[in-house]
C-alpha positions as CSV (number, residue, x, y, z in Angstrom):
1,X,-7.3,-8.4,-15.3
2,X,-9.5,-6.4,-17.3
3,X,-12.9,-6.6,-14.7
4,X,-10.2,-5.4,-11.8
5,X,-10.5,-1.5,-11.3
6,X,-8.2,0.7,-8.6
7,X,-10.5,3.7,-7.0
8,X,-9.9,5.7,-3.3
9,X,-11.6,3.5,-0.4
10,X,-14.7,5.1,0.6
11,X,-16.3,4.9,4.1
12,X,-18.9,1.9,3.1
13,X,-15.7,-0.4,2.5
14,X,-15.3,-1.2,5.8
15,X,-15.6,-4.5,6.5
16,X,-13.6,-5.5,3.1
17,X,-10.9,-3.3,3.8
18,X,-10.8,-4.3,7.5
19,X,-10.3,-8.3,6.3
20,X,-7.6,-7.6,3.6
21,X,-5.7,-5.3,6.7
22,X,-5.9,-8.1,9.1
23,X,-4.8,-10.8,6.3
24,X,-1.4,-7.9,5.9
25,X,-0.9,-7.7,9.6
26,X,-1.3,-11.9,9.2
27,X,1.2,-12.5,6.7
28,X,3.9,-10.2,8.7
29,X,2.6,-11.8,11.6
30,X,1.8,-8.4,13.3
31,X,-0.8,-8.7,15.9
32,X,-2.7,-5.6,15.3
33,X,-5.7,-4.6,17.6
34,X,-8.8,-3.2,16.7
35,X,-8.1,0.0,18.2
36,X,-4.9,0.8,15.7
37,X,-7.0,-0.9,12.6
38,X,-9.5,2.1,13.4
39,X,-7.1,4.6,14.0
40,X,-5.7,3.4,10.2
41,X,-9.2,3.7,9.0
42,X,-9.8,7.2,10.2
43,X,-6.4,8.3,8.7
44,X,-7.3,7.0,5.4
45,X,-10.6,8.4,5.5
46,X,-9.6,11.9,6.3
47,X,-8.9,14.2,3.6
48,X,-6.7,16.3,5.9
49,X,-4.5,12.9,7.3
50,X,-1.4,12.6,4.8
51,X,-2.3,8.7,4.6
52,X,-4.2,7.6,1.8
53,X,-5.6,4.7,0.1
54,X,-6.5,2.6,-3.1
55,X,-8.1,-0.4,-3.7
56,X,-8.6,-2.9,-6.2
57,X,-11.9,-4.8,-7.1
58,X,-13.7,-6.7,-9.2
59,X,-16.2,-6.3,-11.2
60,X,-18.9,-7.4,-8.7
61,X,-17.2,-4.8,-6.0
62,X,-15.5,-7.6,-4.3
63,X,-12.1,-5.8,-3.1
64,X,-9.2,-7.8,-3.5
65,X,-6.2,-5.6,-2.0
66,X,-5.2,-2.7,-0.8
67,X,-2.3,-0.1,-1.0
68,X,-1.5,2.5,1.7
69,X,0.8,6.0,1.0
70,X,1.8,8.7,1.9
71,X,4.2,11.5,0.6
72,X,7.8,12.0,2.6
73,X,9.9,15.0,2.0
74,X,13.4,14.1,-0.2
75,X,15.2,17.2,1.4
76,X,18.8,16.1,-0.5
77,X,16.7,16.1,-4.0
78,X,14.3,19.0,-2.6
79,X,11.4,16.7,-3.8
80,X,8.5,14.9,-2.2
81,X,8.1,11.3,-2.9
82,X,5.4,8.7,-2.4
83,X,5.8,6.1,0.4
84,X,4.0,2.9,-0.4
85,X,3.1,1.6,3.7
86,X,1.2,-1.0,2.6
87,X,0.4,-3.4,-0.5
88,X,-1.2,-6.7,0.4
89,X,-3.8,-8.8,-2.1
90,X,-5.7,-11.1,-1.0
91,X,-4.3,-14.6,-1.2
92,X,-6.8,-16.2,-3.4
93,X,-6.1,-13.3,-5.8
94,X,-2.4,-13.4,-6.3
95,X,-1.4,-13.6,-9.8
96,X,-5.0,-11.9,-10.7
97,X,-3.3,-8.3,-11.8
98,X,-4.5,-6.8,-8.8
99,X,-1.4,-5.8,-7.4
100,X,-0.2,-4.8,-11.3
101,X,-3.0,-2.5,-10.8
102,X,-2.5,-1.1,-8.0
103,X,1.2,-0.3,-8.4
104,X,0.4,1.3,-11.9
105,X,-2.6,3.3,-10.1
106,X,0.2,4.7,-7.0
107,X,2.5,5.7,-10.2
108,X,-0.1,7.5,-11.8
109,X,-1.3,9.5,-8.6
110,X,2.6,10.2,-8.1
111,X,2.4,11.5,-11.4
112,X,-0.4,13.8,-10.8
113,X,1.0,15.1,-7.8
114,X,4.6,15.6,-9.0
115,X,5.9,13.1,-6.4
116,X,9.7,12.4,-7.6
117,X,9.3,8.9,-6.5
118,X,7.7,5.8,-5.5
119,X,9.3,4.1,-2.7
120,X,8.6,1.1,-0.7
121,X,10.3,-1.9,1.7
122,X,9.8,-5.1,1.8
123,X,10.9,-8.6,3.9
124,X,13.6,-10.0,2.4
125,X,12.0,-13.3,2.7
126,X,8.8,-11.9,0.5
127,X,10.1,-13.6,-2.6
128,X,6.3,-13.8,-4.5
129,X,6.3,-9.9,-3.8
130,X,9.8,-9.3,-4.5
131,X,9.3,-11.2,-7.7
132,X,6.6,-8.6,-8.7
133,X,8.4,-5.4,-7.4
134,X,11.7,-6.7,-10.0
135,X,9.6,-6.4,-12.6
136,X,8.0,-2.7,-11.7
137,X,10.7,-1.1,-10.1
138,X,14.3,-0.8,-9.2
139,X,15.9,-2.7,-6.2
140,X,18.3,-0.1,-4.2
141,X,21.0,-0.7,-2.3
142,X,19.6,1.0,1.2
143,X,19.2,-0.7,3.9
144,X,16.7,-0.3,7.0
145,X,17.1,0.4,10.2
146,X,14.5,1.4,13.2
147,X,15.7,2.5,16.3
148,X,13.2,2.7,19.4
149,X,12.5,6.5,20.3
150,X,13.9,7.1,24.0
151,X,16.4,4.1,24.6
């Protein structure tokens, strides 16, 4: 776990970025077209976007996963907290640390920024992941619901 470091994606990671996203939208089985993978991109790259993002790699600069977050306003706590969007590792690099990493690097930014929280869903069917998030976090009792704007 030691040679696997967390940093900000930069503009040249591209093309690593852009396989680990497709391998997330994969795994939720999310079809996901170019056009919204480089709207994503140009959110994360832009200072001024409130989406951000880390990424974990290895020593050689290999990126094995990625984390996507934002901050959300907490008006009943009159806080902001940090919405994790995104965490996905790269299949042959479960187990690796990588997503130890970058959990540990999204509580330390939250830190930094005085974010109250770190919150993020799941599928209730992610057990390998929900495995992980036991161990790093606490399990609430909220459930989700979407409702389609305009219907």
């Amino acid at each position: 776990m030691s040679d696997i470091s967390v940093r900000a994606v930069r503009a040249e990671d591209f093309a690593q970025w852009r396989a680990l996203y497709r391998g997330y939208a994969e795994f939720y089985k999310v079809e996901q077209t170019e056009d919204a993978a480089a709207t994503v991109w140009s959110w994360v790259n832009d200072p001024g976007h409130e989406v951000g993002a880390l990424v974990a790699e290895d020593a050689s600069g290999r990126l094995l996963g990625l984390a996507h977050y934002r901050p959300f306003a907490r008006p009943l706590s009159a806080t902001v907290g940090c919405f994790l969007d995104d965490l996905f590792v790269a299949p042959e690099h479960r187990g690796s640390g990588a997503a130890d990493r970058l959990l540990g690097a999204l509580r330390e930014l939250s830190a930094e920024r005085g974010w109250s929280v770190v919150r993020w869903i799941t599928a209730d069917d992610n057990h390998r992941a929900r495995s992980k998030y036991d161990q790093v976090a606490t399990r609430t009792m909220w459930v989700t619901y979407d409702m389609t704007p305009g219907r």
